[in-house]
C-alpha positions as a Markdown table, in Angstrom:
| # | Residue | x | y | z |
|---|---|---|---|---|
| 1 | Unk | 0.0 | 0.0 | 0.0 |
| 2 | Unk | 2.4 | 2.3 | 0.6 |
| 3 | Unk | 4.4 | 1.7 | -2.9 |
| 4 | Unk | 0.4 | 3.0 | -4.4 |
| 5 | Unk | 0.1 | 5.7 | -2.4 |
| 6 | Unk | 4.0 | 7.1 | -2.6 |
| 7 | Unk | 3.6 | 6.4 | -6.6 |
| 8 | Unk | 0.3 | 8.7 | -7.0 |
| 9 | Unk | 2.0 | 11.2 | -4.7 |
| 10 | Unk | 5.4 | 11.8 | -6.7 |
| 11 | Unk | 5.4 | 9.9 | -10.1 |
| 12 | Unk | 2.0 | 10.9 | -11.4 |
| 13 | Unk | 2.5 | 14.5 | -11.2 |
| 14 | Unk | 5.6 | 14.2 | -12.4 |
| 15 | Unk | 4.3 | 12.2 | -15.7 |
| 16 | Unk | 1.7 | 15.2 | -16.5 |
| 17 | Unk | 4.3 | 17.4 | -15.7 |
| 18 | Unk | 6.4 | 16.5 | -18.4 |
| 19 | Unk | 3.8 | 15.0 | -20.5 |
| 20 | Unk | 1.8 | 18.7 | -20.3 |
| 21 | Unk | 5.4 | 20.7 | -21.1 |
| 22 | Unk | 6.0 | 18.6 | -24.5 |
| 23 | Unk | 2.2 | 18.7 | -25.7 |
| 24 | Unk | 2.7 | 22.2 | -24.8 |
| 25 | Unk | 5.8 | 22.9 | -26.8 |
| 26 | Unk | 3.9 | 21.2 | -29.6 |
| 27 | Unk | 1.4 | 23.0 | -29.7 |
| 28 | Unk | 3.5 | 26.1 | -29.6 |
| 29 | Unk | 4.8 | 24.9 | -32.9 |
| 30 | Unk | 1.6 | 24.8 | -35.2 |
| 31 | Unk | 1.5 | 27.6 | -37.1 |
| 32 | Unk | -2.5 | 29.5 | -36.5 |
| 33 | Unk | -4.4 | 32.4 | -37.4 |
| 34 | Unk | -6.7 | 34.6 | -35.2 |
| 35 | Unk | -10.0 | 35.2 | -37.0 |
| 36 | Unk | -13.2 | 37.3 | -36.0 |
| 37 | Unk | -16.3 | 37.6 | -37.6 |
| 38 | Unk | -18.4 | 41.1 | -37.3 |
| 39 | Unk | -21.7 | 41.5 | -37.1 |
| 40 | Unk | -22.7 | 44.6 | -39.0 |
| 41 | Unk | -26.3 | 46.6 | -39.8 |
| 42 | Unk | -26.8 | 49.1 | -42.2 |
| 43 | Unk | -29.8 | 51.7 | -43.7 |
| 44 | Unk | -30.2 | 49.3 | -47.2 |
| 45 | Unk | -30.2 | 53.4 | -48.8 |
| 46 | Unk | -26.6 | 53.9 | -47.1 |
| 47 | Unk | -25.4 | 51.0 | -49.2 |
| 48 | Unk | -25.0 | 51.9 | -53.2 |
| 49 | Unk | -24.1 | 48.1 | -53.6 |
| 50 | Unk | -27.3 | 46.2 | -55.4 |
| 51 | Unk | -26.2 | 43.6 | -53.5 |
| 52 | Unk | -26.7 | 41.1 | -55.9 |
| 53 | Unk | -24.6 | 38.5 | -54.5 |
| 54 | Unk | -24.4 | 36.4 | -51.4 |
| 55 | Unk | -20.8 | 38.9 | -50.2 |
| 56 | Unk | -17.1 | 39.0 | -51.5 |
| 57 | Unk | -13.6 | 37.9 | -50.7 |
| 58 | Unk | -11.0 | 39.5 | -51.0 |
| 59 | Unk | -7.6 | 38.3 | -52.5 |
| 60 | Unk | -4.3 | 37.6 | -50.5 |
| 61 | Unk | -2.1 | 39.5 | -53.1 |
| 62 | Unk | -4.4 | 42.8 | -51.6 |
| 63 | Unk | -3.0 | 42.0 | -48.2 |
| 64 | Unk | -6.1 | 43.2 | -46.2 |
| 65 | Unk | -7.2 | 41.9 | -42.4 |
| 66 | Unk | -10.8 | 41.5 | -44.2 |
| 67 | Unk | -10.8 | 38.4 | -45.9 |
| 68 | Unk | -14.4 | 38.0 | -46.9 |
| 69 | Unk | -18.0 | 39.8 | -46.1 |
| 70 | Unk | -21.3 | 38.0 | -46.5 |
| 71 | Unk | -24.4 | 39.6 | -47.5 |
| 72 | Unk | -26.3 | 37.5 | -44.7 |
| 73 | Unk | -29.4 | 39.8 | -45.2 |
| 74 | Unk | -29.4 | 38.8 | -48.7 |
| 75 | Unk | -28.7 | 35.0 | -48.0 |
| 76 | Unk | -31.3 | 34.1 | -45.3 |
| 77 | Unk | -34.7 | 36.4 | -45.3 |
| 78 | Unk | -35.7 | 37.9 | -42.1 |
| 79 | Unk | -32.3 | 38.1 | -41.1 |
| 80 | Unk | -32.5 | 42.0 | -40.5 |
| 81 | Unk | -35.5 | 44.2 | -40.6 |
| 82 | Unk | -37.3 | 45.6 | -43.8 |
| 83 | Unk | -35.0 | 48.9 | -44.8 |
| 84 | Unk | -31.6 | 47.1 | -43.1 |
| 85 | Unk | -28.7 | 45.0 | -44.4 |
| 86 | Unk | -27.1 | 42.8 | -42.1 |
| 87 | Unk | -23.4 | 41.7 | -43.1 |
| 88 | Unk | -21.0 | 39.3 | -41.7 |
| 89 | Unk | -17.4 | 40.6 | -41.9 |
| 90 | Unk | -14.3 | 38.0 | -41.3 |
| 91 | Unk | -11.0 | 38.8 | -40.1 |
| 92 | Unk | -8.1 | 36.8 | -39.9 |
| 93 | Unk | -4.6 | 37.4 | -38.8 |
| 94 | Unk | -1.7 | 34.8 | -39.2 |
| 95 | Unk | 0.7 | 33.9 | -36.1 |
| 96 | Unk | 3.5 | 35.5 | -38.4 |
| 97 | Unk | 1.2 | 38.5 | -38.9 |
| 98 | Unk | 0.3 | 37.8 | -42.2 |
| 99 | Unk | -3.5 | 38.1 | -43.1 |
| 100 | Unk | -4.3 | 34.4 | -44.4 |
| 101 | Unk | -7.8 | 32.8 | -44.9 |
């Protein structure tokens, strides 16, 4: 018994110790990217857009923090009162600081 109870008091913290540092450090080591999506309303008479589409991305080669914006008024009906235009903007920002989508 008391080999059980000296192994969960020393080694077993130990073990997460060490296993928690190296899935750590690996972690660490995948590249991400931040994103954010933004929730935006608009007067449909401020907007000279027809919006005749479903939104827009934008390139890489235009290096921008907006990658896209949906027209979500446009895609789903009742999404935003009559007279108002609800769009989703996304945002992105790579660990090396490079917008990315």
């Amino acid at each position: 018994m008391r080999y059980a109870w000296h192994y969960k008091r020393t080694a077993r913290p130990i073990f997460f110790a060490i296993t928690t540092r190296v899935l750590a450090d690996e972690l660490t080591a995948i590249p991400f990217a931040s994103s954010m999506t933004i929730n935006l309303a608009y007067r449909r008479e401020d907007i000279k857009h027809p919006l005749d589409g479903f939104g827009f991305v934008v390139p890489l080669v235009e290096k921008r923090t907006i990658l896209a914006c949906s027209f979500s008024s446009v895609k789903f009906p009742g999404r935003a009162p009559d007279g108002q235009v609800c769009c989703v903007r996304s945002l992105a920002e790579h660990s090396s600081g490079m917008s990315t989508l």
